[in-house]
C-alpha positions as CSV (number, residue, x, y, z in Angstrom):
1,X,-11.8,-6.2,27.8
2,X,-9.5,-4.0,30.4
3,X,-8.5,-0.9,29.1
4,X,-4.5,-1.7,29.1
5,X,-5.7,-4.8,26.4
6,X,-7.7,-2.8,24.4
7,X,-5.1,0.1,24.2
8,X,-2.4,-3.0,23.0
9,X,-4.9,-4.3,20.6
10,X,-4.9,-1.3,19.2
11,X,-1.8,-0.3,19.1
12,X,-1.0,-3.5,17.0
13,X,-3.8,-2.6,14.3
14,X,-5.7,-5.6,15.3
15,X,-8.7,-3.3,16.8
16,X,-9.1,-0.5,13.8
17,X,-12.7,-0.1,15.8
18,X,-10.5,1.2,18.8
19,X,-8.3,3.4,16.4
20,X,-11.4,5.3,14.8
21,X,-12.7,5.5,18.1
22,X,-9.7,7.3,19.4
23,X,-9.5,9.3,16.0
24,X,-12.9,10.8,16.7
25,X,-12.7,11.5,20.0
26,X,-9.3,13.8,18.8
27,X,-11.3,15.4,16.4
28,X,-14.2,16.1,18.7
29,X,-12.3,17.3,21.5
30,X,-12.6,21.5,22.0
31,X,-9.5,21.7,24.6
32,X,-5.4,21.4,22.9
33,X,-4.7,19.4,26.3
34,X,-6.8,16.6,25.5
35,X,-6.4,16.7,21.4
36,X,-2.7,16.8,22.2
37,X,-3.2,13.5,24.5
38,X,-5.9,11.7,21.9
39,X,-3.1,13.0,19.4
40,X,-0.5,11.0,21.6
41,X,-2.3,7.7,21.6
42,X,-3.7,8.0,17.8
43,X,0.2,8.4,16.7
44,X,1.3,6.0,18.9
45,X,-0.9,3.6,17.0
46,X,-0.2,4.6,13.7
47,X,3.2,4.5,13.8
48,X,3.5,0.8,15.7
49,X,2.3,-0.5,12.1
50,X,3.8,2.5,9.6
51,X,0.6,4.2,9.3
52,X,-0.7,7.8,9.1
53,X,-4.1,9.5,9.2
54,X,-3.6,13.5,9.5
55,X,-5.5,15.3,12.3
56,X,-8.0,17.3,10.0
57,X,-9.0,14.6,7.6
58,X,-12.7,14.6,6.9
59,X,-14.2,10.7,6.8
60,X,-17.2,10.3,6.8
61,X,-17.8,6.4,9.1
62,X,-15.2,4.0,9.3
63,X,-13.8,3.1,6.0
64,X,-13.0,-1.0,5.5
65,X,-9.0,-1.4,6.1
66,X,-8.5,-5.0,5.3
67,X,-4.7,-5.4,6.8
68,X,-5.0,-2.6,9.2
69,X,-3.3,0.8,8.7
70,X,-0.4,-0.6,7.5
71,X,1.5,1.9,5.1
72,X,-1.7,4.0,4.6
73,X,-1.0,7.5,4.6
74,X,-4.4,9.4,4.7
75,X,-3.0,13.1,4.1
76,X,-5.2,15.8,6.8
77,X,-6.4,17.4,4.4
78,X,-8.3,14.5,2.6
79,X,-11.7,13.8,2.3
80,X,-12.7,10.3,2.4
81,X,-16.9,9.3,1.7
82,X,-18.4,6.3,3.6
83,X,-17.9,2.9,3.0
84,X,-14.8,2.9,1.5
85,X,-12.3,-0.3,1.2
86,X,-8.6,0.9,1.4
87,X,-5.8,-1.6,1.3
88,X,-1.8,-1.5,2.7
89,X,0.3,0.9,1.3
90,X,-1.8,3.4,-0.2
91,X,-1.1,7.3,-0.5
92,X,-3.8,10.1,-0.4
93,X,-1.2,12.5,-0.4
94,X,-1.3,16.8,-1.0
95,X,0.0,19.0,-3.1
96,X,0.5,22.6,-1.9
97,X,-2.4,22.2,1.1
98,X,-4.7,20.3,-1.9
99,X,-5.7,16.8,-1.5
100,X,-8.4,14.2,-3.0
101,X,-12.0,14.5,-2.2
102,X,-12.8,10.7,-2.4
103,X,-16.7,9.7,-2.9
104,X,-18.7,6.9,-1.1
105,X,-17.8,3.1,-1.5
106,X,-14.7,3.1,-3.3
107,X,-12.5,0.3,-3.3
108,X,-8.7,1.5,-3.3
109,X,-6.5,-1.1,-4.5
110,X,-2.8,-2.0,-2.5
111,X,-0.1,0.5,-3.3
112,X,-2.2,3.1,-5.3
113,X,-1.2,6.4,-4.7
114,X,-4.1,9.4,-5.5
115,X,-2.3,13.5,-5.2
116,X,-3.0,16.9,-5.3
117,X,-6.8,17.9,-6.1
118,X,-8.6,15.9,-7.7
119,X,-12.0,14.2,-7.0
120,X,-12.9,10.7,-7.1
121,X,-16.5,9.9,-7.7
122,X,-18.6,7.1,-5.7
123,X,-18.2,3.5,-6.4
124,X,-14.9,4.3,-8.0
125,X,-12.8,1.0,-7.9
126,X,-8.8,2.4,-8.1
127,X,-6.4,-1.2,-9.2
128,X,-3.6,-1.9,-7.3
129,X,-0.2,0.2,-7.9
130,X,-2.2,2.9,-9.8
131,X,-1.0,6.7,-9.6
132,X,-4.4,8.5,-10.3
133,X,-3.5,12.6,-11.0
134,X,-6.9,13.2,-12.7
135,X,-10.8,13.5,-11.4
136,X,-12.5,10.2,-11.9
137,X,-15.8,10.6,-12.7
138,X,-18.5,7.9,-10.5
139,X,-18.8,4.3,-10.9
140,X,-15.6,3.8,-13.1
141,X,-12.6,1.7,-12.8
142,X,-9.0,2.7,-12.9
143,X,-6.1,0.3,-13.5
144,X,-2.1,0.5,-13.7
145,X,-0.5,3.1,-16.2
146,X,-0.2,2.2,-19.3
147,X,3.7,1.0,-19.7
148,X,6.1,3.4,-21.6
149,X,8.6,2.4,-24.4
150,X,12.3,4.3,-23.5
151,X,14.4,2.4,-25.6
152,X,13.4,0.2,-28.6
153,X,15.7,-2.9,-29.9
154,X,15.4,-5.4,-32.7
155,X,15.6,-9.1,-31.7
156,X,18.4,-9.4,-33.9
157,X,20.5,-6.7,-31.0
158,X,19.6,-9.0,-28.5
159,X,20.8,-12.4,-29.8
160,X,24.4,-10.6,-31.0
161,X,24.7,-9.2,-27.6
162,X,27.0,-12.3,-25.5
163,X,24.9,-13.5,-21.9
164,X,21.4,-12.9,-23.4
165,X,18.7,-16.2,-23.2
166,X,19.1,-15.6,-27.6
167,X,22.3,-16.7,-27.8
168,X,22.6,-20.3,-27.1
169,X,26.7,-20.4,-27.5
170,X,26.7,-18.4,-24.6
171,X,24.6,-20.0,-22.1
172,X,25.9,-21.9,-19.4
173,X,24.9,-25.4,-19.7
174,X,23.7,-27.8,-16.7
């Protein structure tokens, strides 16, 4: 494949082999001149599909991205273990220079978001939407938050208020 095709591939998050590619050769690199130019062409790729992975991440292989960076923010002070499966739209975010040390073959669910310091053991399977705060120990499985009651009405305040699907006098009819 000629380099101009390969560099478009990934651009477009179709080659994430090329991306991590790229990635390590940034994080490898000893001289600012050429980290600044790997740095060019990594953020050039990321951001074509609303992606970010920061410059000082530590991950450890290539982790599984089934739809391609899209809307994965990978903060650079992460760590990420091997064999990992992370899905669109997740958030491993910091909190005042802290960020999740996440263990080997965990499967990250679309959406979830995982802040500040806390640690994530292996096989850790994280559903999709979850906000994880707390250390997860290995092997476990975390799902959406529990929901949370604000206001609480009889069915009785439902039915007497006029529009509601309880009061049949005022639904439109077909």
């Amino acid at each position: 494949m000629p380099f101009r095709e390969f560099f478009t591939a990934c651009s477009k998050g179709d080659q994430m082999a090329g991306f991590w590619l790229l990635y390590r050769l940034q994080n490898r690199s000893e001289h600012k001149l050429t980290r600044d130019f790997w740095t060019f062409l990594l953020n050039r790729s990321a951001r074509r599909h609303g992606g970010y992975v920061g410059p000082g991440a530590a991950i450890a292989g290539e982790p599984v991205l089934p739809h391609g960076l899209h809307g994965v923010y990978i903060s650079r002070f992460a760590v990420i273990g091997t064999g990992c499966r992370i899905y669109q739209n997740v958030t491993i975010g910091e909190v005042n220079g802290r960020a999740p040390v996440i263990g080997d073959d965990c499967l990250i669910g679309a959406g979830a978001v995982l802040v500040g310091n806390i640690r994530i053991g292996n096989h850790v399977k994280i559903g999709a939407g979850t906000v994880i705060r707390q250390d997860l120990p290995d092997g476990c499985t975390a799902v959406a938050q529990p929901p949370r009651i604000l206001e609480r009405g009889t069915a009785d305040d439902e039915n007497d208020k006029p529009g509601l699907a309880g009061n049949k006098s005022e639904r439109p009819g077909p």
